[in-house]
N, C-alpha and C positions, 0 to 999 in steps of 0.2 A: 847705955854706952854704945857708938860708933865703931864698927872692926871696919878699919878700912885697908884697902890696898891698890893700889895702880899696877898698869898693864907692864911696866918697867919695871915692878920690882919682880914680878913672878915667871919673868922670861928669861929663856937659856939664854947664853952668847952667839947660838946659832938662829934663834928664833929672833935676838936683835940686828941680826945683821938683815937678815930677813923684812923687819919691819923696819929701816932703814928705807927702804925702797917703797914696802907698802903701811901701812897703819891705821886704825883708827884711833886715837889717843882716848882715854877713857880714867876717870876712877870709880871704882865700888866698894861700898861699905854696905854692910849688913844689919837693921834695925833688928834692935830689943825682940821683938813679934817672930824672926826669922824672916823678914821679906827682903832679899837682894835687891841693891839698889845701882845700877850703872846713869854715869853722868858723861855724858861728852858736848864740850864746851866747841860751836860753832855760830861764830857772830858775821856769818854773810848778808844774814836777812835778817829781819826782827820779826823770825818766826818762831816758836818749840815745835818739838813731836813731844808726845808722853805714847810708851805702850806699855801695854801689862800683858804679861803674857802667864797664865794658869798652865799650871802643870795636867791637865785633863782634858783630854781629847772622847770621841769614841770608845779609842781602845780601854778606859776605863767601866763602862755600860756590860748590862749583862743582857742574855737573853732573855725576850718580855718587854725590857728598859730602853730599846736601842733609839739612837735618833735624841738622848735624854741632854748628853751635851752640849751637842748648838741649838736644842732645844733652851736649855737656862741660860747661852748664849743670847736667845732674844728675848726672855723673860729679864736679865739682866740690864735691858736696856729701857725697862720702865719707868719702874718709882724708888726711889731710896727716902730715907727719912729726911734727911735733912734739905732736900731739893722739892719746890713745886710740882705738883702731878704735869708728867709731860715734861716735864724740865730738860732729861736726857737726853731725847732726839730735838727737840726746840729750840732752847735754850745755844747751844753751842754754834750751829749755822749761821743767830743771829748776833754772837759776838763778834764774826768773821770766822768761826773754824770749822772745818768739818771732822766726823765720827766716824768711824764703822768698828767692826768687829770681823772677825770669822773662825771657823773650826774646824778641825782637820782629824787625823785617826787619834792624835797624839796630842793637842794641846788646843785651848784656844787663847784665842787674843782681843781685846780690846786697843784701840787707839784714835788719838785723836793730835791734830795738828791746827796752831793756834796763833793770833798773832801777839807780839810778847806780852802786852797792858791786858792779856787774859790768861795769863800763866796761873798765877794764884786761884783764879776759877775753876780753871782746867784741873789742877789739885784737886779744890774743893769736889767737884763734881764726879771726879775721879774715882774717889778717894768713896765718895759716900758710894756711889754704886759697888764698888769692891765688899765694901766693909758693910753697908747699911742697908740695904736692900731689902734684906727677905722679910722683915718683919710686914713690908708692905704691898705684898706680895695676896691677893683677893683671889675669889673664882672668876669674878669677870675676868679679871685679865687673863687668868690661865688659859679662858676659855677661847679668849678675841686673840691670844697669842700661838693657839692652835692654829686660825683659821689662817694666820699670816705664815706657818711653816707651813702648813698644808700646802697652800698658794704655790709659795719658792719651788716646792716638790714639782708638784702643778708644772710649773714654768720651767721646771730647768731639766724632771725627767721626764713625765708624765707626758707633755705636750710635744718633744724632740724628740727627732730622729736621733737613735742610738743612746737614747737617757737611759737604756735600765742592761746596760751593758755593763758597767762595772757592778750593778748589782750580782750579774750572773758571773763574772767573774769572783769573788769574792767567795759567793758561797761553794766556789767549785774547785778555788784554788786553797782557803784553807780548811782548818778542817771546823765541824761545827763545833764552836763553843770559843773557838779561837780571837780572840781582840779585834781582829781585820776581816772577820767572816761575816759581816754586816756594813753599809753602805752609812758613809755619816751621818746623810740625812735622813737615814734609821724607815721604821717601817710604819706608816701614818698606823693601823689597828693599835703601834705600842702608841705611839705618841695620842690619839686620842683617848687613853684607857688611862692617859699622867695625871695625878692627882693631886692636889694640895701636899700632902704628905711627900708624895715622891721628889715636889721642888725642895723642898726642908732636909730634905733627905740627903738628898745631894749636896744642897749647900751646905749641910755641916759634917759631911765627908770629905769634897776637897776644896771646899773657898778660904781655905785660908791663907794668912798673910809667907808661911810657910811653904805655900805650894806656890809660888810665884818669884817672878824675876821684874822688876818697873825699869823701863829704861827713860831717862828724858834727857834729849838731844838737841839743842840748837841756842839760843841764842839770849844765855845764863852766865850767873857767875855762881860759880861750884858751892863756897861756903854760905852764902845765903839759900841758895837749893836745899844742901840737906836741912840746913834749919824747917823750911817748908817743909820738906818731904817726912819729919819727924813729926812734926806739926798737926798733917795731915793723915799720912799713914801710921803712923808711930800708935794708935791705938787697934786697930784694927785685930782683932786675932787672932793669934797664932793659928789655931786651925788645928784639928788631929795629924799627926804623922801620916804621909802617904805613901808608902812603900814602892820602891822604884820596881818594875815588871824587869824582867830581864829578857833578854830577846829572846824571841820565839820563832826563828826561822822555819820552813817548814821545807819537805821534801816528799815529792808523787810520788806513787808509787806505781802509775800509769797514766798515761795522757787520755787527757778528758775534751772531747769533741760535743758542742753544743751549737745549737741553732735557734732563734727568733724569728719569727714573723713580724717584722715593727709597721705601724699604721701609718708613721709619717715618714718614714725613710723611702728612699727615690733610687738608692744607689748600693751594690753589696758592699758589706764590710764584714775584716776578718782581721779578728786577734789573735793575738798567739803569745800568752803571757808563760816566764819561767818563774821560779822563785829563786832568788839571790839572798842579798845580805841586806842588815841594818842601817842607818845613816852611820855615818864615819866609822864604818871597817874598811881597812887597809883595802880591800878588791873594790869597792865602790866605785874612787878616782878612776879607775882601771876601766871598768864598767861602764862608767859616763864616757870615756874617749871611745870605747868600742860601739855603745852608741851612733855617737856622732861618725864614725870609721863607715859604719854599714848603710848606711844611709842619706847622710846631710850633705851632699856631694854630687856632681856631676858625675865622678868616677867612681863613686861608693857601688859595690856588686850590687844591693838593691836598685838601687835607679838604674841602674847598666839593664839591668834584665828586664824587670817588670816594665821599667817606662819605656826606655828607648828599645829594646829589640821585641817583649815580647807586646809590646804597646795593651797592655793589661788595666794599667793605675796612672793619671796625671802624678803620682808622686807616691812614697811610701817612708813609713818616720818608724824608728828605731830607738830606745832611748833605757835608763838605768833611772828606777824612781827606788829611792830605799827611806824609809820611816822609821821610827824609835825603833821598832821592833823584828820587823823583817822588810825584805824589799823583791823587788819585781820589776824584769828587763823583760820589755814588750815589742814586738813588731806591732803594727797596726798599717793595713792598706785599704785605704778607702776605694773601690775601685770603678772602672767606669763601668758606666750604665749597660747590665744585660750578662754581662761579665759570671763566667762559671766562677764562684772560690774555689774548686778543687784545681785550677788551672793558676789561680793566683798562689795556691799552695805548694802546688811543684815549680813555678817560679821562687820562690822564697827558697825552697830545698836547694836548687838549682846557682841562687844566688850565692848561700852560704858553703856550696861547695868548690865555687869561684873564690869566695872568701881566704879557703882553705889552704887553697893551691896558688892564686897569686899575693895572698897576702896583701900588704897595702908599701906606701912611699914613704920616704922620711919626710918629703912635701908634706905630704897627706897630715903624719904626725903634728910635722911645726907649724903647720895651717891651723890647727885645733888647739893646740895650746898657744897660739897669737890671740886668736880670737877668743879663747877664755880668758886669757890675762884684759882685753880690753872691755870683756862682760865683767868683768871682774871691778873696773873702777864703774861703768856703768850701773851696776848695782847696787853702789853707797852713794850716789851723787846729788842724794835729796838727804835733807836730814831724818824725814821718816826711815829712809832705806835703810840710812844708818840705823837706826832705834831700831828696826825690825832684825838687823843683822847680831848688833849687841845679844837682844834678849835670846834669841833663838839661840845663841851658842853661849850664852851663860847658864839658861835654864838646859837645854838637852847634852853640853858636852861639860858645862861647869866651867868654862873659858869664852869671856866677852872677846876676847882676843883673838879665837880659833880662824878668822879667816886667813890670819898670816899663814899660819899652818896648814893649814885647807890650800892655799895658791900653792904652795913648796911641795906637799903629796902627789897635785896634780901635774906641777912641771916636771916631778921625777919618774912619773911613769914611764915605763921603757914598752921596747916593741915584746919583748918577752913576756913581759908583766898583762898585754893586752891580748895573746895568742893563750898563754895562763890563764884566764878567767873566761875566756871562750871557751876552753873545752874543759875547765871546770864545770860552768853555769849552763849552757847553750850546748855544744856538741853531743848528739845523742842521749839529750837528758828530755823528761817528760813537762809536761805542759799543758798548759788549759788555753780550746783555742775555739771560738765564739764566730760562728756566723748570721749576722745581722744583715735579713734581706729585705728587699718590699714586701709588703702581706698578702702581695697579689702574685711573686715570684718566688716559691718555695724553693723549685728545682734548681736557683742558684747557690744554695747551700752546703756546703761541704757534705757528700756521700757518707749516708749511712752516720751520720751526727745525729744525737738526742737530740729532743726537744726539750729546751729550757723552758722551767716554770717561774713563774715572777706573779704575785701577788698587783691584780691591775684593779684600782678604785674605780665603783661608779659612779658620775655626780649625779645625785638625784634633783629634780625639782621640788620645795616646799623643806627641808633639810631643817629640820627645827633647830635642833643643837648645831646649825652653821648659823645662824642670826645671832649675833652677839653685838654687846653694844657697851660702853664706860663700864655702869656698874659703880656701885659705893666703893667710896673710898675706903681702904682697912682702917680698923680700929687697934691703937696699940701705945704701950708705954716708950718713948724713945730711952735707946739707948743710952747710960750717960756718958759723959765726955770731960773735959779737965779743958778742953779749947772750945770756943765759941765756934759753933759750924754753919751757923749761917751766913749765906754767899757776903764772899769778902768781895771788895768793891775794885773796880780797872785798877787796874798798874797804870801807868806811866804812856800816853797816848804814841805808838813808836812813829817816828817821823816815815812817811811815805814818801819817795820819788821816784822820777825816772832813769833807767837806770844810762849814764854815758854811751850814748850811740857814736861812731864814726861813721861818714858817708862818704863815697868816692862816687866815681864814675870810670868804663873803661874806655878805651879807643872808639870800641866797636858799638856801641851807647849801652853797656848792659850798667846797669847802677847800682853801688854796693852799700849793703847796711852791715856795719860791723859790732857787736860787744865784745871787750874784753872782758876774759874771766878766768883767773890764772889758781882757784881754789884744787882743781884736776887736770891729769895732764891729756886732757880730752878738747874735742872740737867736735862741734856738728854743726853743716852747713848745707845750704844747698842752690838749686839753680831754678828759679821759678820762669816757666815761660807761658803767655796768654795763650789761650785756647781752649786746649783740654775738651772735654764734651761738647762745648760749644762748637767746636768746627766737624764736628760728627756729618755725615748724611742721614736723614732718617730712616735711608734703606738702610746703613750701614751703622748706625750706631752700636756702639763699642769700637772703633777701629781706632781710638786713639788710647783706650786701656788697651788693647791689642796689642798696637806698638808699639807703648809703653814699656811690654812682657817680652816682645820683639829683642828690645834695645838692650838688653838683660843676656842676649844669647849669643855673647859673641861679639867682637869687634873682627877688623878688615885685620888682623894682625892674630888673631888670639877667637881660640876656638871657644866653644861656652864654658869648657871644662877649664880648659885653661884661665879664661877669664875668672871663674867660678874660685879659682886656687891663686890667682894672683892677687883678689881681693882679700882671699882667705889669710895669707901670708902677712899680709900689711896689720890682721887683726880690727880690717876697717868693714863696714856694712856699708854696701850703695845701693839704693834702688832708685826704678824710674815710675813712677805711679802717674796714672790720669785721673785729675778731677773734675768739679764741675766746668769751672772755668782756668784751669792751667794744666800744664806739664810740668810734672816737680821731680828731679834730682835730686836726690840728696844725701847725703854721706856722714857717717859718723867713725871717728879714728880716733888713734892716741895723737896727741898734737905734733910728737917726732915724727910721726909718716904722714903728715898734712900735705905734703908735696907730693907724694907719690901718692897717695889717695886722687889728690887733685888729680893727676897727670890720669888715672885712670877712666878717674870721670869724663873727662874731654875726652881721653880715646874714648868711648862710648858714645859719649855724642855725637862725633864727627866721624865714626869712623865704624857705624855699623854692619854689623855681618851678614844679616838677612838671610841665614842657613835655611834652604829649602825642609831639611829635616826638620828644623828645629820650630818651623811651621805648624809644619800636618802637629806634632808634638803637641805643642801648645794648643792648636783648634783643638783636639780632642777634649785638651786637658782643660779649656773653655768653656767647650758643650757638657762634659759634665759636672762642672762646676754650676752651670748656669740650668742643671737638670737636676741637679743636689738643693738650691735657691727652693725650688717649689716644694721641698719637703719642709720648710719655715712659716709655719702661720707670721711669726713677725714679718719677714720678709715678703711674703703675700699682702699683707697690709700695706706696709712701706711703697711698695712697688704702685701698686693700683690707687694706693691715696694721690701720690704724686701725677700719676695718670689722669686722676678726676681732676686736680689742681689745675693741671696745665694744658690737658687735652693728649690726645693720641697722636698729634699731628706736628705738635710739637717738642723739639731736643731736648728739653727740660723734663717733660714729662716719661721720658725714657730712661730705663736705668744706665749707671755710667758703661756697665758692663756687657748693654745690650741685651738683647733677647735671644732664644734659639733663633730665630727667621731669620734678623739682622746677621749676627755672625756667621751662619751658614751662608753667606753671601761673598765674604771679605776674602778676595785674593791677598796674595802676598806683593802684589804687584800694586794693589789699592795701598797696601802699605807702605810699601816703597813712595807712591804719590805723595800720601799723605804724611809722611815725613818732611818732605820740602813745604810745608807750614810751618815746622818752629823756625822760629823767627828770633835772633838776639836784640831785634828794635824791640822795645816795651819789655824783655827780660830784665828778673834781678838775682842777684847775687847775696844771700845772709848767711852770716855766718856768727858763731859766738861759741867762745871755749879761752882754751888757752893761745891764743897767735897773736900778734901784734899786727896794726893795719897796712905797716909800712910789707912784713912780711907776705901778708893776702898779697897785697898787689904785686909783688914780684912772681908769686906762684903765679899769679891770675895773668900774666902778661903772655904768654904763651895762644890760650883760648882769647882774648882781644885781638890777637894777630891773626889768627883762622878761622875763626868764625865772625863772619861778618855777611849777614842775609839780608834781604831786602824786609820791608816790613809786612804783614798779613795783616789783611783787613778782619777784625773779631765780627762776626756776626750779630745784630740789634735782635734780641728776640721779641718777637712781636707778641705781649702777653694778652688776650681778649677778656674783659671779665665776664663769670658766665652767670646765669641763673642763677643761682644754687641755695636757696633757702627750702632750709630745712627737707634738707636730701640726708636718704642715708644706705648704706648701698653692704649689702651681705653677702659675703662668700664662704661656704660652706667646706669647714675639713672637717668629716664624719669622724666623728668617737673623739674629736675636742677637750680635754677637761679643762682646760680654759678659753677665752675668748681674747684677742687682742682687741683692741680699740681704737682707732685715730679719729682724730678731728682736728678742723683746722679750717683756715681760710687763707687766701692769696693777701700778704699784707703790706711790705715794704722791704725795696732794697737796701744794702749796708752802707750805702753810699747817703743814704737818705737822712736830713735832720733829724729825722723823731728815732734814728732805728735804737740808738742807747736808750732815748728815754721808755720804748715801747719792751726792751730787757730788763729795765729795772720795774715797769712797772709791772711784769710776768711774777717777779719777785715773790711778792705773798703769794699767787696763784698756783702757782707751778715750780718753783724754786727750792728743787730739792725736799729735805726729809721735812722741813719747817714748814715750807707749801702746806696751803691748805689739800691740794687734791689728793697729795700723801696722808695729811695728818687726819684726811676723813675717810679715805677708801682704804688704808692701812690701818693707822691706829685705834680709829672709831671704829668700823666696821668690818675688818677683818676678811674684807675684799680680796684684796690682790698684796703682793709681794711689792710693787713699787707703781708710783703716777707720777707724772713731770707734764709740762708746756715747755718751750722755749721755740726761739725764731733761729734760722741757722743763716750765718752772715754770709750773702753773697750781692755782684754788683746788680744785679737782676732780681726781679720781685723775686724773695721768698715768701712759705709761708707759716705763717704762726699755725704750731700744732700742740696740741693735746694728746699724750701716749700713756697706754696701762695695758696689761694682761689681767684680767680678774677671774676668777673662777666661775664656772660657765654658767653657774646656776643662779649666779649673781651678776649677768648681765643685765638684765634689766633695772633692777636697781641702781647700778653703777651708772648707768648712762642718765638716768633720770639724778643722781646726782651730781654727774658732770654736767647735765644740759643747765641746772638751775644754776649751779654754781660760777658758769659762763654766763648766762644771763642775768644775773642779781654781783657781777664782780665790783661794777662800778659804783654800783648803790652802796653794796659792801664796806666801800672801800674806805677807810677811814684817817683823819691825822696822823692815830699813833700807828697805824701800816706803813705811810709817810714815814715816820721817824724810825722802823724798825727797817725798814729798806736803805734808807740811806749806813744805818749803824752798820748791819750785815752786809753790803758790798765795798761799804769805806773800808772796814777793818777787813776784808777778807780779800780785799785788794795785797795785804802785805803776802800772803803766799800763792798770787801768783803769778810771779813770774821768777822763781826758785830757780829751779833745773835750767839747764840749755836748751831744751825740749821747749820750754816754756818763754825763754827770753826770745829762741827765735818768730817765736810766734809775736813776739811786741812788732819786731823786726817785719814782718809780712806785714801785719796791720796798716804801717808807715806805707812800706812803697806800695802794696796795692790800691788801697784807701787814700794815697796823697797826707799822709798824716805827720805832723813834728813829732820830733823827738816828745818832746812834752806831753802827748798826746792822752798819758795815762794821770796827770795830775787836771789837763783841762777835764776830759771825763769827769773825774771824779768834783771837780767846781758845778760843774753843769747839774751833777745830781743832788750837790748842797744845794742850791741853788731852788730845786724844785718843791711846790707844795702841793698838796693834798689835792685840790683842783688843777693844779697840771698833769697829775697822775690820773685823776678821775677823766680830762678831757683826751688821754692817751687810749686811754680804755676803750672809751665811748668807739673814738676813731675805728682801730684796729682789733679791738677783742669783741666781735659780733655774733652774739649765740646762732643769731635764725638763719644769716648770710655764712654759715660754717657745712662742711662737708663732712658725714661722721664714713668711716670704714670701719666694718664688725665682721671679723674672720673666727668663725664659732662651730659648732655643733647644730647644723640646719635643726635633724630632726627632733632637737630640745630646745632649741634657742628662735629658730627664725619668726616663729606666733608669738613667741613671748619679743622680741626684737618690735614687730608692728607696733604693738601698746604705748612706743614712744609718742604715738603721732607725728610722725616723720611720714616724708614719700619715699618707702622702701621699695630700693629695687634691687631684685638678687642677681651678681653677677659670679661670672667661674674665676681661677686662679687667673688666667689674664687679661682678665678687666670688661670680657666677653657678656651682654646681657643674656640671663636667662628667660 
């Protein structure tokens, strides 16, 4: 039997009036098994979301087990009974949809987003991973799905600057034994010690149908759904009871001062975490505005103090993070380079005692709840967002519904209610506060602070137990079933097209591409103007991210604060960004303040402030940002590949953002210059939301009247091709636990006949989790955390690259499987890869161009590219179109193993001998590009 109910019947009169204004419409009934089921019916696109969200995060693990949940998070995403080995990460990419999953203290999630004629798969596939799994569940894979958390670890703490910060927070802020007094991704000694038993263990403690909430959102008819959803989950079971934790706030009983030495950090930093409250207790709302109050702001007393008077921090973030169970309001000041933290900490004191005594603006207030109310539709504006919004507040509050409720809390917060949890949580209460310095600068450490201890891995060379590989398939009786579970076959192929553009033009020749999209009461648009890096000096390269950051501080009218508050007010976001080849505006609003968003942008543009202070400000806040850059092996990689690509001599081969040398260069007066380069000849105008085109152009008639420039000549960059076979060049970060990798070669601009067909035929190579480079340095070998290729579209040669982080001790390996894999791609290359490329970007074509985010991007394509309207159905003719021998003669062209350039940023004194044995001509250079 079906318990059903809609979000109408279980709401007050004041919760409808409420959602009158905002809603997500929904019904939920609850299957036989106990698994909640939410449905909301959205037919924009002929896309679904499904997500499932498990009631089991971390905070269920004990100590010994920790790291166990988004450990069966990717055990989870193997083998189930009734799908093909491999099927789960394979299988979906190539129907058109993609997958992921993640986990947090409190829950994790599965989902997947699909186009509609794979709805019933997406069940099926669902549905057995949920339910069917464990039985096929081996040591190999336990053991190859080690190496692949290891990796993540690897990659996200191990290898970063500031990755084992929130560990030492954690075990300092609660107490031990506590849910949250362990880091998610748990401690590699537990996680390698997991045993067959201990996955069984967990799965039949909480995978049941009981401990979850399934949301599917988009583009369905209700009564046939649950039919499916019965069909499919309807056997699944129920699972043991799991008893809900009840929160565990906690409380110091003196404040806890520690310190780090980190290996790759460049820059101090210092925490200063308190403990608060749970998700949705009443001070939370209150919490999150104070927040935003102390910090997010030109006028907030943090940035008052630290950035502009005590010039300490380019910036300082503030913020209210609360979880099932407890929560924690953090300062965090990353600060500049050299920088005492006992100086950034009497700053901070100093701030909050400003705090105290002038208090804040009713500005200030209705700035924060404008711009929450417009993050607020921001946040549902894909059908996934929806799905993820549904389940989290059906499963953690038991209301799919809670966000009405959730907007109404946070517009009711009063100024009382914020000065209230201030000196509840914050004023004179204790704290855990973390100084993370370089390992070569102790003495910037906060005074007289412990040394934090953190459990640091060694990667050995020869690592038996890391060489893992398949392994036999389990042996096992399947479960039985009353529905037939093997994969049901497409639905219904959903019609593709392009989605109605309108085109203008304005006085002044800037040219407009319009969509209407009237599902939110939202617009995002912007002002694209040629140049951007391209009109750089290569003394001066960055002056145009520069001024970009400039143009952001102030108009001739309105001071930066001021500006900073009258965008805030509108509840609109603008910025002005430099790329490679443009200058991009752009702005996102609720569609009723479309005109005065507008009117602000043009003040901006024409009407810049060029504040001497706000200068020096920003150089600083540049240089250490661009002194922070060197503590990223990825970005050491990135940086110096593109260097080898294009040469030192040339703008391309420089980063957008410049180098120290360059920027230590740039007056404000070069900037001033180099502003009379944008140019509105060759500018455009996109927009797409809710406006009408009759509407744009009456707002837009204003900026046609005044701005009107002569045209700028775009610089031809002259690309040389160079040598470079079988080059491969090493730069060494000591104590590495993994290695990044690029490779790549100078291939073809976007502008170019072959550059789609040389995308699709990356497809099997490099194309996400189905890619071979994933499906063998992840799923086979238990290498690295993730691999890709792809070509990045611009008008000037780019070039096709190859990227992965692998574990350091598996560099060699890795690259002897990238090199062959690049060289044998063509031979490789077969019919049905043909057939599997065309099926995976045809159908995966339907999601994407969802979001506004995403339509405008159709929109760019057109005017920069010269491209019709139609643009995204001829594409897709061209790739029917193609066979097996035009992909193979694509290959041949531009995917050339010997003519590729490798970059490997590693562990010299373990890797760079073992690096030689490639047979490559190794040359080791330093972080910037420097030969040794």
């Amino acid at each position: 039997m079906l318990v059903s109910c809609s979000q109408n019947e279980k709401s007050t009169d004041q919760a409808k009036e409420t959602s009158a204004e905002f809603k997500i419409d929904y019904e939920k009934f609850v299957l036989d098994n106990g698994l909640e089921v939410i449905l909301h019916e959205d037919h924009s696109d002929p896309i679904i979301a499904v997500a499932t969200l498990m009631h089991v995060g971390s905070n269920r693990e004990k100590t010994g087990k920790t790291g166990f949940a988004h450990f069966f998070e990717h055990m989870s995403f193997n083998d189930s009974e009734n799908a093909p080995v491999g099927a789960n990460r394979k299988l979906i990419p190539e129907w058109g949809g993609s997958r992921n999953g993640g986990t947090w203290t409190d829950g994790t999630i599965y989902y997947e987003v699909v186009p509609k004629d794979a709805f019933e798969k997406i069940l099926w596939i669902d549905s057995d991973r949920f339910g069917y799994m464990i039985n096929t569940v081996t040591e190999a894979a336990l053991e190859r799905e080690k190496q692949v958390v290891k990796n993540e670890k690897r990659q996200r703490v191990d290898n970063a600057p500031y990755g084992y910060t929130d560990e030492i927070i954690r075990k300092n802020l609660y107490p031990e034994g506590h849910p949250y007094s362990w880091t998610v991704i748990g401690s590699l000694p537990d996680l390698q010690s997991a045993t067959l038993d201990d996955v069984k263990e967990f799965y039949e403690k909480f995978y049941g149908a009981s401990n979850a909430s399934l949301v599917i959102a988009g583009d369905i008819d209700v009564e046939e759904t649950k039919k499916l959803v019965e069909k499919w989950f309807g056997e699944i079971r129920k699972g043991p009871d799991v008893a809900p934790i009840d929160p565990k706030p906690v409380t110091l009983q003196e404040t806890k001062s520690l310190y780090f030495l980190d290996n790759f950090a460049k820059l101090p930093e210092l925490r200063m975490v308190f403990p608060t409250v749970e998700q949705y207790h009443e001070d939370s709302y209150a919490l999150d505005i104070l927040g935003e109050l102390l910090s997010r702001s030109k006028k907030s007393p943090l940035y008052k103090v630290l950035v502009e008077e005590k010039k300490l921090a380019p910036n300082a973030v503030t913020f209210q993070n609360s979880s099932e169970l407890a929560g924690e309001f953090q300062f965090r000041v990353r600060a500049n380079a050299g920088v005492d933290l006992d100086s950034v900490k009497t700053g901070i004191d100093d701030a909050l005692v400003r705090f105290e005594k002038d208090g804040f603006s009713d500005n200030e207030l209705k700035r924060i709840k404008a711009e929450l109310e417009t993050d607020l539709y921001q946040g549902v504006s894909t059908v996934l967002n929806k799905a993820f919004q549904l389940v989290s507040d059906n499963e953690f509050k038991g209301d799919p519904s809670f966000i009405t409720e959730a907007a109404k809390l946070t517009n009711a917060v009063t100024r009382e209610d914020i000065m209230r949890v201030y000196n509840k949580y914050i004023k004179d209460k204790h704290y855990v506060m973390t100084s993370i310095v370089p390992k070569t600068q102790p003495d910037l450490a906060i005074a007289e602070a412990a040394e934090a201890k953190v459990w640091i891995e060694e990667v050995k060379i020869g690592v038996a137990n890391e060489e893992v590989g398949q392994g036999e398939e389990a042996v096992y009786e399947k479960t039985p079933s009353k529905h037939d579970r093997s994969e049901p076959p497409f639905g219904e192929l959903p019609l593709i097209k392009s989605p109605d553009v309108w085109t203008g033009e304005l006085a002044n020749g800037i040219k407009l591409y319009g969509i209407e999209n009237n599902e939110l009461p939202l617009v995002r648009f912007d002002i694209t103007i040629p140049g951007g890096h391209l009109l750089d000096p290569m003394d001066k390269a960055g002056i145009s991210n520069f001024m970009a950051s400039m143009m952001m501080q102030g108009t001739a009218n309105k001071t930066a604060a001021e500006l900073e508050e009258a965008i805030g007010l509108l509840g609109a976001n603008i910025n002005v960004s430099s790329v490679t080849e443009e200058i991009v505006i752009s702005a996102s609003c609720l569609s009723k303040n479309f005109e005065a968003t507008l009117a602000l942008v043009e003040e901006i543009l024409l009407q810049p402030r060029w504040d001497e202070k706000e200068y020096t400000r920003l150089k600083q806040a540049l240089e250490t940002q661009l002194k922070g850059r060197e503590a990223s092996p990825q970005a050491i990689a990135s940086i110096n590949f593109n260097k080898l690509m294009y040469g030192d001599q040339n703008i391309l081969g420089l980063p957008n953002s410049g180098t120290q040398e360059t920027v230590s260069q740039i007056t404000l007066d070069d900037i001033k210059e180099h502003y009379n380069k944008l140019s509105s000849k060759g500018s455009r105008f996109h927009i797409a939301g809710n406006v009408p085109q009759n509407r744009v152009e009456q707002a837009l008639s204003s900026i046609a009247s005044n701005w009107n420039t002569e045209g700028v000549a775009i610089p031809e960059i002259q690309i040389t091709a160079k040598d470079t076979e079988n080059q491969l060049y090493f730069i060494d970060v000591p104590g590495a636990k993994q290695s990044v990798i690029f490779a790549g070669q100078l291939a073809i601009p976007a502008t170019d006949a072959n550059f789609n067909n040389l995308n699709y035929a990356n497809e099997i190579l490099g194309g996400g989790s189905s890619g071979r480079l994933f499906q063998t340095l992840r799923i086979e070998k238990g290498y690295t955390y993730g691999a890709q290729s792809l070509i990045r579209p611009l008008k000037n040669i780019a070039p096709f690259i190859v990227v992965t982080s692998v574990r350091s001790n598996a560099t060699l390996p890795s690259l002897q499987i990238i090199e062959g894999m690049l060289a044998n791609y063509s031979k490789d290359f077969n019919e049905q890869d043909a057939e599997t490329t065309k099926t995976k970007l045809l159908k995966g074509s339907t999601r994407d161009y969802e979001g506004l985010g995403d339509k405008l991007f159709i929109l760019r394509q057109m005017s920069k590219y010269d491209k019709p309207a139609s643009f995204i159905e001829e594409d897709q003719k061209e790739l029917v179109n193609m066979n097996e021998a035009d992909f193979k003669t694509i290959i041949d062209q531009y995917i050339q193993e010997n003519k590729m350039i490798y970059v490997v940023v590693g562990d010299k004194a373990t890797q760079f001998e073992e690096v030689k044995k490639l047979n490559k001509v190794t040359t080791e250079i330093d972080i910037h590009g420097n030969k040794i």
